[in-house]
N, C-alpha and C positions, 0 to 999 in steps of 0.2 A: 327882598326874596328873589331867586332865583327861578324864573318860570318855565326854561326849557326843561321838559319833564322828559326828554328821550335821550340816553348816552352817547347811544350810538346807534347804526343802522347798518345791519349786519350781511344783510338782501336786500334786493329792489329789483325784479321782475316787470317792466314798462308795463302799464295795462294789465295788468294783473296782482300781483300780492307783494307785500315789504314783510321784512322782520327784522326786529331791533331790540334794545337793552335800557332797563331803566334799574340802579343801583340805590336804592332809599336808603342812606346812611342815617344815623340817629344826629346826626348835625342839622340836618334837613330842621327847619324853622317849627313848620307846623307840628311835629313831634311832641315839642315843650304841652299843647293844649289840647293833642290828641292821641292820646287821652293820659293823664297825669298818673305815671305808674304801668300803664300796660297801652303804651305806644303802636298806634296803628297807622297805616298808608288809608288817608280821607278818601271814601270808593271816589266821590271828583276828581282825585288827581287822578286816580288811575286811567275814569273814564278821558281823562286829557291828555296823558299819556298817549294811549292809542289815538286822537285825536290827534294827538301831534302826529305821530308818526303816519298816518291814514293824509293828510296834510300834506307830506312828502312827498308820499306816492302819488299824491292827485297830482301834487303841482310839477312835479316831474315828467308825468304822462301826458298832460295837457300843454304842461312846453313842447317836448319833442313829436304830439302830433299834431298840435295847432298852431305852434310858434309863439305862444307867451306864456306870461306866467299867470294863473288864475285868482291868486289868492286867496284860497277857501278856507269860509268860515262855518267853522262846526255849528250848527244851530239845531240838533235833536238830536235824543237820542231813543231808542225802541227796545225792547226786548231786554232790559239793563239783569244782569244777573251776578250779583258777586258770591262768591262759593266761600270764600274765607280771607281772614283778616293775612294784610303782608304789614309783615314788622318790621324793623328796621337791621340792616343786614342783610337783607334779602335781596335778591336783582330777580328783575322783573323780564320774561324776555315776551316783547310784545309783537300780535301777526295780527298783518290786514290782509282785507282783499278787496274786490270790486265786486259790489251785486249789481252795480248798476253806474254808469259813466253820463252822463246829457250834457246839452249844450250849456247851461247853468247853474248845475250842482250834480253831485255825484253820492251814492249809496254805497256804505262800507259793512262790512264785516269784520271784529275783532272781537279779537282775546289776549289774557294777559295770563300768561305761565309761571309757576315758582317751582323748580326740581320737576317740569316735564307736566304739571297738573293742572289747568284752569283753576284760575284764581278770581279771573271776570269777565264777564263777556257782555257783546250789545252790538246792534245796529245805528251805526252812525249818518247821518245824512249832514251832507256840506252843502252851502251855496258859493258861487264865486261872482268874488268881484260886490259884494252886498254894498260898498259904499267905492262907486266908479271913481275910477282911477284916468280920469280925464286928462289931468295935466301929463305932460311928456315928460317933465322932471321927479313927480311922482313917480310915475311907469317905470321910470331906470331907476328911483333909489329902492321900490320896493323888489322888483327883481336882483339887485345887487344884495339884497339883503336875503332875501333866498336861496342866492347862487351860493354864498358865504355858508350858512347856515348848512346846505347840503355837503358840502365841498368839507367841513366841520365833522360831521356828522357820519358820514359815510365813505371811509377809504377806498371803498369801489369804485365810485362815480368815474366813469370815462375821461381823462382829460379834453375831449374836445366838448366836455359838456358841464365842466367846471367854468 
């Protein structure tokens, strides 16, 4: 299965808010057992979805103002609120923001839209770096896989930060 849950990233505002795309096609795997007959988006992926994309933004904003890449791990979530079932067929356009940036994890805000409505929302809380990235050859392959990942993800991104 296929884990990156975010199409594409449509904004990105440094320190401040992202917005992106997530397209649930009924190919999507977990389909077949959720639910048999009347196929829904598991609220998990959703809350990962925005996770993912909350993800980017962090790790983008903590490059360009600290000089590396943090690698945040989502580890809560708060206020979790899904409004209604996304079926497949549906694209998902997903917004973050910053409630809050620190020196070791950061506070999110998101939602998840279908035709302009919330569909889900939550407060997300990351930590960076939760299993240190000591080696210097680690350091560059998890950054190269970041850089890739954004550079993928988001035809915006600046070249000189690809």
């Amino acid at each position: 299965m296929r884990w990156l849950l975010v199409d594409r990233i449509d904004e990105m505002v440094v320190g401040q808010s992202a917005r992106g795309a997530k397209a649930f096609t009924l190919s999507e795997p977990f389909f077949a057992d959720h639910f048999p007959g009347f196929p829904v988006v598991p609220g998990v992926l959703l809350l990962e979805s925005m996770a993912q994309l909350s993800g980017k933004l962090i790790g983008y904003t903590v490059r360009l103002e600290r000089g590396d890449w943090p690698f945040p791990i989502f580890t809560m979530a708060d206020r979790v609120k899904f409004r209604r079932f996304v079926r497949p067929g549906e694209v998902v356009e997903l917004h973050t923001s910053f409630i809050a940036l620190r020196e070791e994890s950061a506070a999110m805000k998101v939602r998840a839209k279908v035709g302009g409505k919330v569909v889900a929302q939550a407060e997300e809380t990351f930590v960076f770096n939760a299993v240190p990235l000591d080696d210097p050859a680690e350091r560059v392959r998890v950054e190269a896989l970041e850089r890739r990942a954004l550079r993928q993800l988001w035809a915006g991104l600046p070249p000189e930060h690809a």
